[in-house]
C-alpha positions in Angstrom: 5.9 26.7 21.4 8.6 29.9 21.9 11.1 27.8 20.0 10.3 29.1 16.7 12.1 27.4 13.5 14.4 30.1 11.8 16.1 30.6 8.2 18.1 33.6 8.2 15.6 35.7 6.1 16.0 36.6 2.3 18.1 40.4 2.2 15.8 42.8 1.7 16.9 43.7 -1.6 16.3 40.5 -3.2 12.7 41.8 -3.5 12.9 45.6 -4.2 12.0 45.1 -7.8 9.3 42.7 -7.1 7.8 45.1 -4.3 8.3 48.0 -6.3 5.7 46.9 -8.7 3.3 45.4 -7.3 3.0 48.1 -4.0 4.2 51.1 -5.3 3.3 51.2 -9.3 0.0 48.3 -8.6 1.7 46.8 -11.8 0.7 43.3 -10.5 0.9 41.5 -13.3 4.6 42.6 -13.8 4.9 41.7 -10.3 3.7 37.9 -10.7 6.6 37.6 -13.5 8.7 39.2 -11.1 7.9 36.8 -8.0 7.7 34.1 -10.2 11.0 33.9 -11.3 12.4 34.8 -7.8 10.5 31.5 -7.0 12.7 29.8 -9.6 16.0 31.9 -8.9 16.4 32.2 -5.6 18.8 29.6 -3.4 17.7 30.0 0.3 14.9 27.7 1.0 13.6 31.2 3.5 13.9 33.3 0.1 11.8 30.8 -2.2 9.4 31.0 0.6 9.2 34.2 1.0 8.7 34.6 -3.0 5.9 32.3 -3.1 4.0 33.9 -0.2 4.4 36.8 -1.9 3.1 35.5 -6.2 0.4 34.1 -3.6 -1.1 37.4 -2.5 -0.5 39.2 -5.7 -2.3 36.6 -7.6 -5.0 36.5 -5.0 -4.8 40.1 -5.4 -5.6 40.4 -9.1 -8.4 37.6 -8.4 -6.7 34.4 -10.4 -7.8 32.3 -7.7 -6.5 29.1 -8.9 -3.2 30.8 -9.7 -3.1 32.0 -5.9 -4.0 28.1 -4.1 -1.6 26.9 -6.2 1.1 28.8 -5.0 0.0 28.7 -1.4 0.4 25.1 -2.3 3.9 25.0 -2.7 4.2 27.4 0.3 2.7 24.9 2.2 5.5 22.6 1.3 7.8 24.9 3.8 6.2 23.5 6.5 7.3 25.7 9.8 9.7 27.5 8.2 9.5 31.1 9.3 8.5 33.8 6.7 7.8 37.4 7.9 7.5 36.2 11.2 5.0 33.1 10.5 5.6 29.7 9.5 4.8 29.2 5.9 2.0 26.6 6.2 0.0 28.9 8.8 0.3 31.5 5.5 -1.1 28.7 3.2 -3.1 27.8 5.3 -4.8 31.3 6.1 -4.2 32.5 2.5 -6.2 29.5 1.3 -9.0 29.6 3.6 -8.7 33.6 2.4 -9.2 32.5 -1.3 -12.3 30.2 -1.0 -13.8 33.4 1.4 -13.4 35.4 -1.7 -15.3 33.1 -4.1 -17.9 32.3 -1.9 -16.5 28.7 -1.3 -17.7 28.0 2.0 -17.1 24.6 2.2 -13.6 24.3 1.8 -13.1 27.9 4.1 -14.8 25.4 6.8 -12.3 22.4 5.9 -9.1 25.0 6.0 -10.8 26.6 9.1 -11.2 23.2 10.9 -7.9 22.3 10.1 -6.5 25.5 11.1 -8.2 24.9 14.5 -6.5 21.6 14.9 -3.4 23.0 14.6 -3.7 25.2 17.0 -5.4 23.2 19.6 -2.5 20.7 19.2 0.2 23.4 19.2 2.1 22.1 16.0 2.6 25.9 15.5 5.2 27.5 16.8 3.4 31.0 17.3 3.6 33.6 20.1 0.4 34.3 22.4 -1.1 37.3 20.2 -0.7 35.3 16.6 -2.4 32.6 18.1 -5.5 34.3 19.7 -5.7 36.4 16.2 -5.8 33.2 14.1 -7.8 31.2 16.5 -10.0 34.6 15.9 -10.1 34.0 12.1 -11.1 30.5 12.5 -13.5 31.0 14.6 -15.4 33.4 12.4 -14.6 31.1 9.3 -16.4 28.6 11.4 -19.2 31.2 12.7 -18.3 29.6 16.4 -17.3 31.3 19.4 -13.8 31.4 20.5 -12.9 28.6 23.7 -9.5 28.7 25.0 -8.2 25.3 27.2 -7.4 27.1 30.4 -4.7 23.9 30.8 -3.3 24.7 26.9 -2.9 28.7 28.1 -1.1 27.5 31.1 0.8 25.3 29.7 1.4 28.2 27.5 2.2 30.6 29.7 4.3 28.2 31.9 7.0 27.8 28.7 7.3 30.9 27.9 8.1 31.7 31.2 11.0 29.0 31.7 11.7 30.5 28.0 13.1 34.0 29.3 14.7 32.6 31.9 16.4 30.1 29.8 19.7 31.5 30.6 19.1 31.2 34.6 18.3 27.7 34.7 20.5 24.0 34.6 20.6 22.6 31.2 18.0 20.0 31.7 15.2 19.8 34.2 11.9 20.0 35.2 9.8 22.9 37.1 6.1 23.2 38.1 5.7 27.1 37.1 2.6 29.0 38.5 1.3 31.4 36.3 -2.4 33.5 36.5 -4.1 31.3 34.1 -3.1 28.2 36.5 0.2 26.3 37.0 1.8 23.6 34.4 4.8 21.2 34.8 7.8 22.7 32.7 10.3 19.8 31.5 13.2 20.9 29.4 16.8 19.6 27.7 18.9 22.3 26.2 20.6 20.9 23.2 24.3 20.6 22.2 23.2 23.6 19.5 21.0 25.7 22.2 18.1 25.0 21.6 15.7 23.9 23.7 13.2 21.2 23.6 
């Protein structure tokens, strides 16, 4: 989907402290106090996110692996919301998946694997081309299968993004069969009262 679901993002310095510590001084356990109370502190639903992503991978970092799923959990619970350029239950998702790697937990890397599969088959994800072949990459080798793209999902694909850059050129609503290389696809669309398009 190009449409991709937007918060403005957190200013920069709301994490300078935070970052300091754990990237430049590798003082992670100050850093999870740090993060933590961001998580409790911050307003913006995009900087809460993006403080939970971030407790995730430094508690995944120092190898508290219960500590790290359950704050992937409640990123999770920020459904497409987009933090550093991915929506926050592809990071839980992946970071999970990440985690049970780590301890050997191949079982549930399968389950978070399969389900990360899903997702992108159905194309619940708003993701651009390259994020999407990278993480249907991961799940692949999570699930030790080969990579199969739908030539109709990549044309599909290929189609909206296509009637996406033109988006400006075309009536408000309509509907366009667009030939691409990887085959052609019927393009439908309805720009809204806001701009966006559906």
């Amino acid at each position: 989907r190009p449409v991709v679901p937007t918060a403005a993002p957190p200013p920069a310095r709301t994490f300078i402290e935070a970052e300091r510590l754990e990237l430049t001084q590798g003082e992670l356990v100050a850093a999870t106090r740090a993060y933590a109370a961001l998580t409790a502190t911050t307003r913006e639903r995009a900087g809460q996110a993006a403080a939970w992503t971030r407790l995730a991978r430094v508690y995944k970092k120092l190898g508290t692996s219960q500590a790290a799923l359950d704050a992937y959990e409640r990123l999770a619970m920020f459904g497409d919301l987009i933090v550093d350029g991915l929506p926050a239950e592809l990071i839980a998702r992946v970071g999970r998946a990440s985690v049970f790697e780590s301890t050997g937990d191949t079982r549930n890397v399968r389950a978070e694997a399969q389900r990360l599969q899903a997702d992108l088959k159905s194309g619940v994800l708003p993701l651009t081309r390259a994020q999407h072949a990278y993480y249907a990459a991961e799940a692949s080798r999570w699930l030790g299968t080969s990579i199969v793209f739908d030539a109709d999902a990549m044309a599909r694909t290929e189609a909206a993004e296509r009637m996406w850059t033109r988006r400006d050129a075309v009536a408000p609503r309509g509907h366009q069969v667009v030939v691409v290389p990887s085959g052609a696809a019927l393009v439908s669309w309805n720009v809204q009262g806001d701009g966006r398009g559906t």
